[in-house]
N, C-alpha and C positions, 0 to 999 in steps of 0.2 A: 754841891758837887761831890763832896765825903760821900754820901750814902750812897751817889750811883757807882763809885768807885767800890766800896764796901758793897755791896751789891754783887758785883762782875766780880770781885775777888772770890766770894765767898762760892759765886755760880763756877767759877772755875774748877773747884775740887768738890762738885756736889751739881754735878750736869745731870740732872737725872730727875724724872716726873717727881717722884715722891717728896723728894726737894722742894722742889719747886713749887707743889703744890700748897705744902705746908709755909711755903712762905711768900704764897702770892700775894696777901694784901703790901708786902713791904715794896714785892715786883711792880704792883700798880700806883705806889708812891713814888717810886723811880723813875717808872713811864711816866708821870705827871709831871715830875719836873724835868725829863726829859722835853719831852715837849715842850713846857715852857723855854728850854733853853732856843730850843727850835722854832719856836715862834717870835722870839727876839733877835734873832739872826736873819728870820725873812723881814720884820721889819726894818733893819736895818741897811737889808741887800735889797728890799725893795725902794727905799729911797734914792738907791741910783740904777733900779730894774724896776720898769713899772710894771712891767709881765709877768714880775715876782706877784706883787701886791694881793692879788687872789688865792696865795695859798696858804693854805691849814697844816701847821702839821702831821694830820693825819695824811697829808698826799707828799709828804716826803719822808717820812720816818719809816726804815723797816722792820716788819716782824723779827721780834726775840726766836721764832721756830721754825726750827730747822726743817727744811723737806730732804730727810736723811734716805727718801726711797733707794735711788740709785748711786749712793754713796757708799765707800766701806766706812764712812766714820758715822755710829750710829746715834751720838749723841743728840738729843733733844731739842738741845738750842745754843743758839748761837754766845761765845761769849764775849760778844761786843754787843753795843752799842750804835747803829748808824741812821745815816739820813742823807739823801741828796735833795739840795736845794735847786729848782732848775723849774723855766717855764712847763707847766704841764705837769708836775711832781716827778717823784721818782720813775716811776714810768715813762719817760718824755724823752724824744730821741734827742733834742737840744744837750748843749753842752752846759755843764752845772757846777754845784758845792757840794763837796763829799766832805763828811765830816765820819769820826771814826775813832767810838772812844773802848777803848780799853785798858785796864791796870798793866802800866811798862809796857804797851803798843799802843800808844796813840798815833792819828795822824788826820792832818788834812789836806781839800788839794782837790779836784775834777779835774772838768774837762771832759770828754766824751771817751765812753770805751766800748768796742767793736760796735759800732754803725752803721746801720744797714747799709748794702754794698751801694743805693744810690745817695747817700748823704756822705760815707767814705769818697767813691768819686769826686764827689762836688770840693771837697775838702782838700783833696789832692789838685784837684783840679786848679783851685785860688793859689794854693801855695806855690804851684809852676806858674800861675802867671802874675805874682806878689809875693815873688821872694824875698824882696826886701823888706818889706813889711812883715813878712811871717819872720825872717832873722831876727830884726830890732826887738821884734817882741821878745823872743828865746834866749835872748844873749844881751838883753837890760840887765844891769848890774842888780840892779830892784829883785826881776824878775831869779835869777841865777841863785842870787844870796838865798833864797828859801825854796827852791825847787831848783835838784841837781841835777835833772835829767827828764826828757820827753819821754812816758816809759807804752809798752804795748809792745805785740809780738812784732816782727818784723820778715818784710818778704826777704829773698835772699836778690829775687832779680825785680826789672822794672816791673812796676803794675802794668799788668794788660790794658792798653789803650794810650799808653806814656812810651815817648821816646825814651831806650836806654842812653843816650848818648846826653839827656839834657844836662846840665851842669848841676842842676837839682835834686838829679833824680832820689840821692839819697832821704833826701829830707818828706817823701813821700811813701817811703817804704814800709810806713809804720801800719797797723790795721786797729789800733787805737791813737788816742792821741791824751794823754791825761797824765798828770803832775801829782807829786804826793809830796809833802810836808811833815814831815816824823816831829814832834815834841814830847817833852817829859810832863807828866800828869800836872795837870795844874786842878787846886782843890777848891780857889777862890774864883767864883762863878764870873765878877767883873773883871779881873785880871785874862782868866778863861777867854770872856767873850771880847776883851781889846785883843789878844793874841790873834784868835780867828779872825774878826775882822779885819784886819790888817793884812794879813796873809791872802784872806780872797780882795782886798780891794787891789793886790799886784795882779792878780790872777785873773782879775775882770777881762783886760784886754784881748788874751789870750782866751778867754771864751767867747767874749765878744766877736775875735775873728772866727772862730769855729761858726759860731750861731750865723752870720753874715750868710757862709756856704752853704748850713742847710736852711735858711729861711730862701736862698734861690731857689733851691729845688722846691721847697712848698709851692713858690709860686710861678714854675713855669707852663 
């Protein structure tokens, strides 16, 4: 864990090709144990997701570089660290594990963020007619203690197709639905990976409902 940290520390004041390039074999020691870290977290979120089980790091870890085309920030690469853990890899419209490491910004946490508008309906749609189960989930003492808040933009009135008048309507106003976990650097990789898993095993259920809403939509 030291050297990815020592890594992103040092990319932070030296974001720049000529950097980087002179210190790429250390980048591709980084990325290697990145990955491993990320292959021991699928296999341990696959042992209560069997839809994990099929994937490789490389289908959930993101690129170090930046697509700074249409950006004013023209820097090269990113100075984090990420991965989402999630059927289908990072790319996958399911609800997931966002993991997200950087020196004094760390965090973790998913959950789905802006979903296409028929997997958002369908999302919306459960939570008006399972309110109460969408509550239990968000206001578990479990759940509250390490996620402060449901975060994503929010509409100002009802979603088109939902009654304004229903008693819920707030709770569907969101156009994401995803949690974030903020912790201070941990440099001891098993200390590390008990923090994380512990944190998505509160978090399961809470994807779990998500994933419920768009596996309807897959199959109607």
């Amino acid at each position: 864990m030291e050297s990815i940290f020592s890594f992103l520390g040092e990319l932070r004041f030296n974001n720049n090709r000529d950097w980087f390039n002179a210190n790429k074999s250390t980048y591709l020691e980084v990325k290697t144990r990145f990955d491993g870290i990320i292959s021991k977290l699928i296999e341990q979120l696959a042992s209560d997701e069997e839809a994990l089980s099929f994937l490789l790091p490389k289908d959930c870890v993101y690129r170090i570089y930046r697509d700074a085309r249409f950006s004013k920030n023209k820097d090269p690469y990113k100075m984090h660290l990420g991965a989402f853990i999630s059927p289908g890899g990072r790319k996958s419209p399911h609800a997931g594990y966002y993991l997200h490491l950087e020196p004094g910004n760390c965090s973790i946490g998913g959950g789905i963020y802006k979903p296409m508008p028929a997997y958002l309906k369908s999302i919306r749609s459960k939570i008006i007619a399972e309110p109460k189960k969408y509550l239990e989930l968000i206001n578990d003492k479990a759940f509250q203690g390490v996620f402060s808040e449901i975060y994503g933009e929010r509409l100002k009135l009802a979603p088109k197709g939902f009654s304004k008048d229903d008693p819920n309507i707030d709770l569907i106003k969101n156009k994401s639905y995803f949690v974030v976990n903020k912790f201070e650097d941990i440099f001891d990789e098993d200390a590390f990976l008990e923090h994380i898993t512990s944190v998505y095993a509160v978090q399961k259920p809470f994807n779990d409902f998500l994933n419920e809403a768009i596996f309807e939509v897959g199959n109607e």
